[in-house]
C-alpha positions in Angstrom: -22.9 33.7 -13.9 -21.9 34.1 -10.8 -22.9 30.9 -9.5 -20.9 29.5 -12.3 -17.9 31.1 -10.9 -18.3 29.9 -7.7 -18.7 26.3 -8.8 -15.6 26.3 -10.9 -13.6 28.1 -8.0 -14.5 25.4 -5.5 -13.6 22.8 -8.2 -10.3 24.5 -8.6 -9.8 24.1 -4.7 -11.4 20.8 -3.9 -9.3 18.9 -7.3 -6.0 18.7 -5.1 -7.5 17.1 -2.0 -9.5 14.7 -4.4 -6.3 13.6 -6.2 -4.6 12.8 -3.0 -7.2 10.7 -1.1 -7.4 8.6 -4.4 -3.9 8.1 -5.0 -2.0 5.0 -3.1 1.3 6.3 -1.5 4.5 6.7 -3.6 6.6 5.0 -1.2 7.4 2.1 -3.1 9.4 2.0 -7.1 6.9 -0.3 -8.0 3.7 -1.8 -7.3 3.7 -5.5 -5.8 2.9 -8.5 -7.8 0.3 -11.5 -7.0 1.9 -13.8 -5.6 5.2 -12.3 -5.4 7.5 -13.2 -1.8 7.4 -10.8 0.7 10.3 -10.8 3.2 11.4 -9.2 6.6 14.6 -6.7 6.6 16.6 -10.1 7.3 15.7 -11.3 4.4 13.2 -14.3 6.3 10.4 -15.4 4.7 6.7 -13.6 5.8 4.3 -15.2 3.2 3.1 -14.3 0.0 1.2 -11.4 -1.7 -2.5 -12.4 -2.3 -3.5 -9.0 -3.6 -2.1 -5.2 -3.6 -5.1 -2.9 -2.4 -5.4 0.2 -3.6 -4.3 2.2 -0.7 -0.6 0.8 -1.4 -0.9 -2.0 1.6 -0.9 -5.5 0.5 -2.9 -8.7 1.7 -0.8 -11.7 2.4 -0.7 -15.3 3.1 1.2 -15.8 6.0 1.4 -19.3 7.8 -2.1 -19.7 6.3 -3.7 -16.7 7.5 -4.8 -14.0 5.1 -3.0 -10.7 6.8 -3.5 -6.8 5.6 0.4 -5.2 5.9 -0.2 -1.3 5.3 2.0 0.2 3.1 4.5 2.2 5.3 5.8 -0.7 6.0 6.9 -1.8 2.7 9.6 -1.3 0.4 11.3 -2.5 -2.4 15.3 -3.8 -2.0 17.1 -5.0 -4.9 14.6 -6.0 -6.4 12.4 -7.5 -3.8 9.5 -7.2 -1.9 10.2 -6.7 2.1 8.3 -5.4 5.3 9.8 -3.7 8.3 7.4 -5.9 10.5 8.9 -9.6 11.6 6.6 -12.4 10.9 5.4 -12.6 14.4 4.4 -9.1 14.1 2.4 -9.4 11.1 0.1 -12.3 12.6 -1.0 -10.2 15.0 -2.5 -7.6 12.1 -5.1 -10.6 11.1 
């Protein structure tokens, strides 16, 4: 019984911390799309999204190269998809 106990009381501990390294950041409204055009604060072209990862980063095409922008960098204005990073910025990341 006791052991019982103790099990439940570390599942009751240990659920919050599991929930957070599983969940991708709330920092954006919505999640990004395939394909969808990501931009810099200017409103400049950067590439395109080639897939969202499940940390909330996304991998893009940018001149040609397949770059990983993390998620704090991204947000969603009116509507669209930008990056705080300038294009330059995010071929370095590959």
């Amino acid at each position: 019984m006791r052991l019982a106990l103790s099990f439940a009381a570390a599942l009751l501990v240990a659920a919050p911390v599991l929930a957070n390294e599983t969940a991708a950041p709330a920092a954006l409204e919505r999640a990004p799309r395939q394909g969808e055009v990501l931009r810099d604060t200017g409103g400049r072209l950067i590439g395109k999204v080639y897939q969202a990862q499940p940390s909330g980063a996304v991998l893009a095409i940018v001149n040609g190269a397949t770059v990983r922008i993390p998620a704090n960098t991204l947000s969603i204005v009116d509507g669209k998809l930008v990056t705080t990073l300038t294009k330059s910025e995010a071929l370095k990341l590959k």
